[in-house]
LUMDONU-522685 format. One record per residue (C-alpha): residue in three letters; x negated, y, z negated. Coordinates in nm, 2 decimals. Layout:
<atoms>
+------+--------+--------+--------+
! resn !     c1 !     c2 !     c3 !
+------+--------+--------+--------+
!  ALA !      X !      Y !      Z !
...
+------+--------+--------+--------+
</atoms>
This chain:
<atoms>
+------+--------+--------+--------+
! resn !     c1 !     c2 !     c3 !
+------+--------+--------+--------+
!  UNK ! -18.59 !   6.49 !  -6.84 !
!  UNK ! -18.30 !   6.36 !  -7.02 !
!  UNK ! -18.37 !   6.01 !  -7.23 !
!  UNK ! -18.07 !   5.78 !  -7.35 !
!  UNK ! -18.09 !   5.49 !  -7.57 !
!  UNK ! -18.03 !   5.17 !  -7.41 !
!  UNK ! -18.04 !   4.97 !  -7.71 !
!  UNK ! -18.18 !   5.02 !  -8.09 !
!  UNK ! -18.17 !   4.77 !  -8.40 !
!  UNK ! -18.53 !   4.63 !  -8.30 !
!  UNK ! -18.82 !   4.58 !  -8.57 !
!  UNK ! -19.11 !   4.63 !  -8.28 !
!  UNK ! -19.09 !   4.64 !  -7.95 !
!  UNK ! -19.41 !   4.57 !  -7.72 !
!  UNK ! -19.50 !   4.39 !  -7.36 !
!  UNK ! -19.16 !   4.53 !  -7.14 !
!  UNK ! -19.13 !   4.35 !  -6.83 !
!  UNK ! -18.87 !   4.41 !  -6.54 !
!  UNK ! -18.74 !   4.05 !  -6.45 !
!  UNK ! -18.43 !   3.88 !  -6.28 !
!  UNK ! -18.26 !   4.18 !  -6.38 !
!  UNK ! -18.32 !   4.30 !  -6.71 !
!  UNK ! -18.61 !   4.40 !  -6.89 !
!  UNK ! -18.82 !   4.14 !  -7.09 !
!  UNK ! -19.03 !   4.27 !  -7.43 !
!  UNK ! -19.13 !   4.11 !  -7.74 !
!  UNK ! -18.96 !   4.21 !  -8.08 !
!  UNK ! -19.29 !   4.17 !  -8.33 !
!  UNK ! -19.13 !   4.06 !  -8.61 !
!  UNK ! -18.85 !   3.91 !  -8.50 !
!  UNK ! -19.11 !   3.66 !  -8.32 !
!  UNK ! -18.92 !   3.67 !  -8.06 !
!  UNK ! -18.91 !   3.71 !  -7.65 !
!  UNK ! -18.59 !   3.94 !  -7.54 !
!  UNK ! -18.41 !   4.08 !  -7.29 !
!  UNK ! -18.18 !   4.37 !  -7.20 !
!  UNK ! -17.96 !   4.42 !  -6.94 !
!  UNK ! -17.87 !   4.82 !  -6.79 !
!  UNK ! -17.61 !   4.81 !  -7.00 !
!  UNK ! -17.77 !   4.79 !  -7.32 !
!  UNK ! -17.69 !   4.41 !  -7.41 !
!  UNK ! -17.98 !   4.24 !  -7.59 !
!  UNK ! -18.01 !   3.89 !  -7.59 !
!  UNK ! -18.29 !   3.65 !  -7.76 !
!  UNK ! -18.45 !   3.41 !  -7.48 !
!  UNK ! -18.72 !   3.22 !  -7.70 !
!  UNK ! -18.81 !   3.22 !  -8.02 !
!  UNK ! -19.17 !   3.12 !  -8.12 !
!  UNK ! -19.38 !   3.03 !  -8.47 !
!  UNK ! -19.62 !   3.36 !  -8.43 !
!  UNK ! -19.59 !   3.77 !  -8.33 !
!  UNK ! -19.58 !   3.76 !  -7.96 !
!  UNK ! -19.70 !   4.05 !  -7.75 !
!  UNK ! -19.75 !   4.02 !  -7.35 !
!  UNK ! -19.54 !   3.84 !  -7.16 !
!  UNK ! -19.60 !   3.75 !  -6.73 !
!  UNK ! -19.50 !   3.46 !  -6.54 !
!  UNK ! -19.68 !   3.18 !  -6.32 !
!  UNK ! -19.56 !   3.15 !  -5.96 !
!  UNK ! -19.34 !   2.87 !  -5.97 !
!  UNK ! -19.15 !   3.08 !  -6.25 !
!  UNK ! -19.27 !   2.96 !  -6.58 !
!  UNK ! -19.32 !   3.21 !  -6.89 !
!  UNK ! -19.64 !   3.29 !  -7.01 !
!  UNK ! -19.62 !   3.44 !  -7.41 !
!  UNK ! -19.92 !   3.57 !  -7.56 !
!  UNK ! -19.92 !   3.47 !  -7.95 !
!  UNK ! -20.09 !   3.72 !  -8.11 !
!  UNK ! -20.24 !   3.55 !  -8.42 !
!  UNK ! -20.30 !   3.23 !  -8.30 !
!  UNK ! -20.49 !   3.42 !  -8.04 !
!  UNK ! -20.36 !   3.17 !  -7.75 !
!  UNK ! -20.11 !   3.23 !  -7.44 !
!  UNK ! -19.83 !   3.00 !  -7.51 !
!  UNK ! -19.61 !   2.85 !  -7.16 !
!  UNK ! -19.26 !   2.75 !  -7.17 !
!  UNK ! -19.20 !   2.43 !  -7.03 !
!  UNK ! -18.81 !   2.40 !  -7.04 !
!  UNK ! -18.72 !   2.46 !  -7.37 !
!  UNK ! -19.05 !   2.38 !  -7.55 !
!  UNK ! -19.37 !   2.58 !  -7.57 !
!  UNK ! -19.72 !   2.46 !  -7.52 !
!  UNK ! -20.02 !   2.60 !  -7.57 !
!  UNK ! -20.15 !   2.75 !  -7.20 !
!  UNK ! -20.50 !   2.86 !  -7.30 !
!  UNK ! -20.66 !   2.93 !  -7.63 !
!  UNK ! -20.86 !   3.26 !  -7.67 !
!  UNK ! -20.98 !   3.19 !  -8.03 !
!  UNK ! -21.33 !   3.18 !  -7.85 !
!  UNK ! -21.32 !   3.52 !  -7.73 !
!  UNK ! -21.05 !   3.72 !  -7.93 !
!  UNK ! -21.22 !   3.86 !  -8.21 !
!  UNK ! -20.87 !   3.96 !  -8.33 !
!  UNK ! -20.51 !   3.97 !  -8.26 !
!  UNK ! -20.47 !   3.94 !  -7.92 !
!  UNK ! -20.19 !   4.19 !  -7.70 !
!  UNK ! -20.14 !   4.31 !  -7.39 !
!  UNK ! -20.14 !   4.08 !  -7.07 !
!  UNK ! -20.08 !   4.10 !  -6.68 !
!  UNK ! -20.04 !   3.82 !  -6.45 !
!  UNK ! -20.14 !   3.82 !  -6.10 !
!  UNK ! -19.96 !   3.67 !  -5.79 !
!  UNK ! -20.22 !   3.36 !  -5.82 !
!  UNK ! -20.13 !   3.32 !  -6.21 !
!  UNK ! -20.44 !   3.46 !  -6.34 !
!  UNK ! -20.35 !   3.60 !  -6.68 !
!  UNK ! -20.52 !   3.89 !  -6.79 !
!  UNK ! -20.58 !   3.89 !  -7.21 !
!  UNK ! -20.68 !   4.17 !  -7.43 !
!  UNK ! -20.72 !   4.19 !  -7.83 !
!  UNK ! -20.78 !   4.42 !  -8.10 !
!  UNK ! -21.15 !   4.32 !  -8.16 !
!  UNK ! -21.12 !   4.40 !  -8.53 !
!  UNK ! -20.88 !   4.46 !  -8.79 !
!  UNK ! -20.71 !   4.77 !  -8.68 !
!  UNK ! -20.40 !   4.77 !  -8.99 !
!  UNK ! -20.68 !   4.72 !  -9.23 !
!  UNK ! -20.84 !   5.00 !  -9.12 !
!  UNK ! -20.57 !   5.28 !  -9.12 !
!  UNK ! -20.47 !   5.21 !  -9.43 !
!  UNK ! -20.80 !   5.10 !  -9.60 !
!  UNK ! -20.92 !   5.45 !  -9.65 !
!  UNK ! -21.22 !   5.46 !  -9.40 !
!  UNK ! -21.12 !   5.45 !  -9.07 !
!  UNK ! -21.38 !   5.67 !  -8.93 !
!  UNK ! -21.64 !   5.43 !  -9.09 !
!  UNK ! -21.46 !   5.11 !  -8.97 !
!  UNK ! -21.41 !   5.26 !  -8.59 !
!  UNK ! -21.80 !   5.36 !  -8.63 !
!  UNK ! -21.90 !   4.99 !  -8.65 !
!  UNK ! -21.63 !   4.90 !  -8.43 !
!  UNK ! -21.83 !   4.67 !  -8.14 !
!  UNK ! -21.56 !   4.69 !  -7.88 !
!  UNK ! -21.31 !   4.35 !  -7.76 !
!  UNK ! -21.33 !   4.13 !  -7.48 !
!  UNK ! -21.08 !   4.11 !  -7.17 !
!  UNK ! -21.00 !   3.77 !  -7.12 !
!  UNK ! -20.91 !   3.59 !  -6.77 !
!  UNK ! -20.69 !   3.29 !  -6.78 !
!  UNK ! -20.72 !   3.04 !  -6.47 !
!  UNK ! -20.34 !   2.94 !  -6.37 !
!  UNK ! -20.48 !   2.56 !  -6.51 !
!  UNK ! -20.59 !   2.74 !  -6.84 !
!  UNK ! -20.96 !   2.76 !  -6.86 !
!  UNK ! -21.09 !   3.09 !  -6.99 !
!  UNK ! -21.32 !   3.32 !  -6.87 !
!  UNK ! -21.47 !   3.68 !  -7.02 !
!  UNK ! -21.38 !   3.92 !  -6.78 !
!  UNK ! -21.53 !   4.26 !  -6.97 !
!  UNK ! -21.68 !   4.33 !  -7.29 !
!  UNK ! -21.71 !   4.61 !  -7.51 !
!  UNK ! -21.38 !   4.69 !  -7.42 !
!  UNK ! -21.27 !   5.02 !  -7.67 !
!  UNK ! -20.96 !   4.82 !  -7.77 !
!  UNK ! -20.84 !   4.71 !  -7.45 !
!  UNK ! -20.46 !   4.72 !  -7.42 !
!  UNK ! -20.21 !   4.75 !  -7.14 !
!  UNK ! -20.32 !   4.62 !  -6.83 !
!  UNK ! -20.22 !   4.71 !  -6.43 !
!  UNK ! -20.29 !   4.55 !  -6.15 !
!  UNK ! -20.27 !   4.78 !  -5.78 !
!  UNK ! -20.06 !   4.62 !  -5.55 !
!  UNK ! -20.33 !   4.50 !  -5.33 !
!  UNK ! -20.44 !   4.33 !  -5.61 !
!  UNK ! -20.84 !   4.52 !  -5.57 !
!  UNK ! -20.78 !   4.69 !  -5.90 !
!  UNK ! -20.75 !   4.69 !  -6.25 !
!  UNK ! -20.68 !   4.98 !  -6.47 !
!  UNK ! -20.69 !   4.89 !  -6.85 !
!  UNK ! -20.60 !   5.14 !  -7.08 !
!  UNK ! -20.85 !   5.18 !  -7.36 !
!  UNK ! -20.63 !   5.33 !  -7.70 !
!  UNK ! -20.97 !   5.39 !  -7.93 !
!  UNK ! -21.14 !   5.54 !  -7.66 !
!  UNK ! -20.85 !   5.74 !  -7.55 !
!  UNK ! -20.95 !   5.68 !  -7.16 !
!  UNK ! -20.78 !   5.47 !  -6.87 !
!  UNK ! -21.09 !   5.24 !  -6.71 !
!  UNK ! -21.07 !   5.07 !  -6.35 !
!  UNK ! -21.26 !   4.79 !  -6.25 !
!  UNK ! -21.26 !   4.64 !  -5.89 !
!  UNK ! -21.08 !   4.31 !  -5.88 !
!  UNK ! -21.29 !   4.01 !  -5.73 !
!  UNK ! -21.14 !   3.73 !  -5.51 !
!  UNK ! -21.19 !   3.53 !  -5.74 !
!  UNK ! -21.07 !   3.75 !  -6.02 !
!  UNK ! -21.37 !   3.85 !  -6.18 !
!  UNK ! -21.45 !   4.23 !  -6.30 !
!  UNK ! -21.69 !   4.46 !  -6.15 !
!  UNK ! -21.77 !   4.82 !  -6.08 !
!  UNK ! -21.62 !   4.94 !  -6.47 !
!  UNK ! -21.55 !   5.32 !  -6.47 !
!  UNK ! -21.31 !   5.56 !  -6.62 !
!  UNK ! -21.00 !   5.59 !  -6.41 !
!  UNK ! -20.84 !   5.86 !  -6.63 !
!  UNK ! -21.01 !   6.08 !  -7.00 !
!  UNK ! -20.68 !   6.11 !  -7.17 !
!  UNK ! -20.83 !   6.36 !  -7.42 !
!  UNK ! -20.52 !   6.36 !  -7.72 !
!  UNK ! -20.33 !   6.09 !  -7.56 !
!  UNK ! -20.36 !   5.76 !  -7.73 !
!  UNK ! -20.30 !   5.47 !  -7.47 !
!  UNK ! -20.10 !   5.20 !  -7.56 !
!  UNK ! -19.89 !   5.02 !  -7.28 !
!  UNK ! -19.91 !   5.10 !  -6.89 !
!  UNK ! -19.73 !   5.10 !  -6.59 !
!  UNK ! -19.78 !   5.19 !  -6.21 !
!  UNK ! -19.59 !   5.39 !  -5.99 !
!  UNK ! -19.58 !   5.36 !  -5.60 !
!  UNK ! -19.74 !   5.71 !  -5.57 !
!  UNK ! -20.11 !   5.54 !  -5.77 !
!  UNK ! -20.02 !   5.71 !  -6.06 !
!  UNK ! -19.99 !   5.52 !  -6.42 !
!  UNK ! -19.72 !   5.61 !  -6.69 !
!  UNK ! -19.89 !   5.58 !  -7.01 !
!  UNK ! -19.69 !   5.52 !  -7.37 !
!  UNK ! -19.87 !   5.77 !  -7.59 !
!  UNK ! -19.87 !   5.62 !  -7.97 !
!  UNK ! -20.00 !   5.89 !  -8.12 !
!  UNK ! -19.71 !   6.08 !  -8.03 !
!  UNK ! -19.32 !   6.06 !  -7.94 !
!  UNK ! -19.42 !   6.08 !  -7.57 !
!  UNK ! -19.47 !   5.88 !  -7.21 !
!  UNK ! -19.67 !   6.10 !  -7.01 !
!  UNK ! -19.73 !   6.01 !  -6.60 !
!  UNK ! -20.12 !   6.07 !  -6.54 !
!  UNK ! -20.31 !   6.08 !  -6.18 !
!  UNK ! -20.65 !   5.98 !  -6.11 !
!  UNK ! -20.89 !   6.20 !  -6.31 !
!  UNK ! -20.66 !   6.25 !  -6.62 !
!  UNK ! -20.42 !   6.51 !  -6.46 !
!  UNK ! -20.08 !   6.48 !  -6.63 !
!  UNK ! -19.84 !   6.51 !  -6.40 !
!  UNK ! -19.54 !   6.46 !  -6.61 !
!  UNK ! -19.42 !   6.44 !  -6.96 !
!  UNK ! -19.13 !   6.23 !  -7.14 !
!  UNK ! -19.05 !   6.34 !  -7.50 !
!  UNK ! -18.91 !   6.03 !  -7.67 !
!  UNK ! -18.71 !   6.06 !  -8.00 !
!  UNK ! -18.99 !   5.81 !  -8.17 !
!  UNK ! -19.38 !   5.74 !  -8.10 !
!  UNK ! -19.36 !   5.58 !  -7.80 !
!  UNK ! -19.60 !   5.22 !  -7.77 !
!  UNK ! -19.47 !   5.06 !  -7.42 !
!  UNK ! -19.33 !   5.16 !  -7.10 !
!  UNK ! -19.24 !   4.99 !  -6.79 !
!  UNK ! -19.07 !   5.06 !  -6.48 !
!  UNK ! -18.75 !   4.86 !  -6.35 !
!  UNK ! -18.40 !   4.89 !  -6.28 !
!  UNK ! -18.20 !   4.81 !  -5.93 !
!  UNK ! -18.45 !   5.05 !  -5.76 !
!  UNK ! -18.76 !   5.04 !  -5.98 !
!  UNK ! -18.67 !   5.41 !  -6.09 !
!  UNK ! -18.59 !   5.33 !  -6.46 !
!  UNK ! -18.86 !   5.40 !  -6.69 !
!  UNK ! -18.78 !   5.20 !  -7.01 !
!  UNK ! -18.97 !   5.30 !  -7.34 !
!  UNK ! -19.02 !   5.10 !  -7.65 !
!  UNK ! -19.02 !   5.36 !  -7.97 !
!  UNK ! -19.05 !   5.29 !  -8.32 !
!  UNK ! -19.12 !   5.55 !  -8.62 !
!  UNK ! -19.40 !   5.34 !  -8.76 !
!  UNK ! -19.67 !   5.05 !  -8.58 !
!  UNK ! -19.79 !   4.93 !  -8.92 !
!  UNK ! -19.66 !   4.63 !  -8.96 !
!  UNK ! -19.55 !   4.66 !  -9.34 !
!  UNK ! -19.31 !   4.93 !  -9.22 !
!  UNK ! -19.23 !   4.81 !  -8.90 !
!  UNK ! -19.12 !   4.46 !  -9.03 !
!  UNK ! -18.92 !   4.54 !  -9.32 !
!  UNK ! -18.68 !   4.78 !  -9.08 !
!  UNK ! -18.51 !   4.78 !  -8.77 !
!  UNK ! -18.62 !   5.15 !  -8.62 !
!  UNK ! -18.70 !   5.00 !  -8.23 !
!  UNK ! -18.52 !   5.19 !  -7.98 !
!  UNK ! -18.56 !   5.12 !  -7.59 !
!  UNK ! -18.50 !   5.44 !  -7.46 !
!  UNK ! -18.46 !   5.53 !  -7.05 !
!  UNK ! -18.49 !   5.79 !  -6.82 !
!  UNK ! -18.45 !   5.83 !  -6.41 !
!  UNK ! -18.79 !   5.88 !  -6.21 !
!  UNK ! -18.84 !   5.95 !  -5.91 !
!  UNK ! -19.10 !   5.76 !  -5.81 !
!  UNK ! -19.05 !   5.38 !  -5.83 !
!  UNK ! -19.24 !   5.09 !  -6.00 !
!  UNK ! -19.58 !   4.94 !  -5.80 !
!  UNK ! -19.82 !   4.68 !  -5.82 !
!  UNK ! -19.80 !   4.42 !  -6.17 !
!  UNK ! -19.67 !   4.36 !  -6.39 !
+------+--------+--------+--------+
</atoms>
């Protein structure tokens, strides 16, 4: 499949969202919320005091920025930010990834432990050995927080079906995809594993219309399209490890990429190798976000 590059000179990207037009992601270390339009034109929409990650959107339109350290989903409300809900009670890290449902129910997940320490600290097997797993946190549209899952294998990007019934959260340390049915009240049951990705490492999600999930593999320069069960189905070779993915464009057939040579953040911040890079699908975008 042939992959263009819609737009470089990024330190990090993470948290794509089609939107109104153009694709929504946060640059790490800029600290700050962007867009892009199809024809590459980047343009900052907020700028905040923090790394932000996951981005989603109430109902009635308003933004929804998860700050990573402060471990709190920040809300725009015109042009300042307020804190929306803080997760400092259940994050036992940086927080990430998030998916907002059609009610406004915000769907958190964080690292559970110091993950840069322990790459470069020397003893990563030792350090994922007492690793004790992170909590999936639910946001009520009015902010109060509830644990949704536990024990999470460092929970990450999140989809929703579009019947809203189900959740598929992919975990990157345990190299799986897990489902859980979605409750009306948006609650967590019945956990199981959706997809063993074997070599792939999970890092953002997104659905197609077919039930199948498009996963960014960071441990490799790759998006790979996975069914049910773990079958790959498809492969993208990106020209950088690949860490997000999301489907958009006019007709939902654009699958955007966010690449970087390096996640660390003492490489990634002191240099500008983000890409966004594209390809056509044929299958279109589904469910959220």
């Amino acid at each position: 499949m042939a992959v263009e590059i819609l737009a470089d000179g990024l330190h990090f990207g993470e948290g794509p969202r089609w939107h109104q037009g153009k694709l929504w992601f946060s640059d790490f270390y800029d600290h700050a919320v962007k867009t892009v339009d199809m024809a590459g034109n980047v343009e900052t929409k907020v700028v905040i005091d923090d790394q932000p990650s996951g981005l989603g959107w109430l109902p009635d339109g308003r933004l929804l920025i998860v700050a990573m350290h402060q471990r709190a989903v920040l809300r725009l409300e015109y042009d300042a930010l307020v804190v929306h809900a803080d997760l400092s009670d259940v994050a036992t890290f940086h927080c990430n990834d998030m998916t907002v449902d059609a009610t406004g129910r915000a769907y958190v997940g964080n690292f559970g432990f110091d993950l840069d320490a322990a790459i470069t600290g020397g003893d990563f097997a030792g350090a994922l050995a007492a690793y004790e797993g992170a909590a999936i946190a639910m946001v009520e549209p009015h902010g109060h927080v509830h644990v949704v899952a536990a024990g999470m294998r460092f929970p990450n990007g999140m989809v929703l079906t579009p019947d809203g019934g189900t959740m598929v959260v992919a975990e990157s340390l345990g190299r799986r995809l897990s489902a859980f049915d979605v409750g009306i009240d948006g609650t967590f049951t019945n956990q199981r594993v959706w997809a063993d990705l074997g070599a792939v490492v999970p890092d953002g999600i997104c659905l197609d219309a077919e039930g199948a999930v498009w996963v960014a593999d960071a441990a490799a320069s790759r998006c790979v399209r996975v069914a049910e069960g773990g079958e790959i189905l498809q492969e993208v070779a990106t020209t950088r490890p690949c860490y997000a993915c999301m489907l958009g464009g006019p007709d939902g057939r654009t699958l955007f990429m966010l690449t970087a040579e390096s996640s660390l953040p003492n490489v990634a911040s002191a240099s500008r190798t983000g890409q966004i890079e594209v390809t056509d699908v044929v299958v279109p975008h589904a469910g959220r976000p």
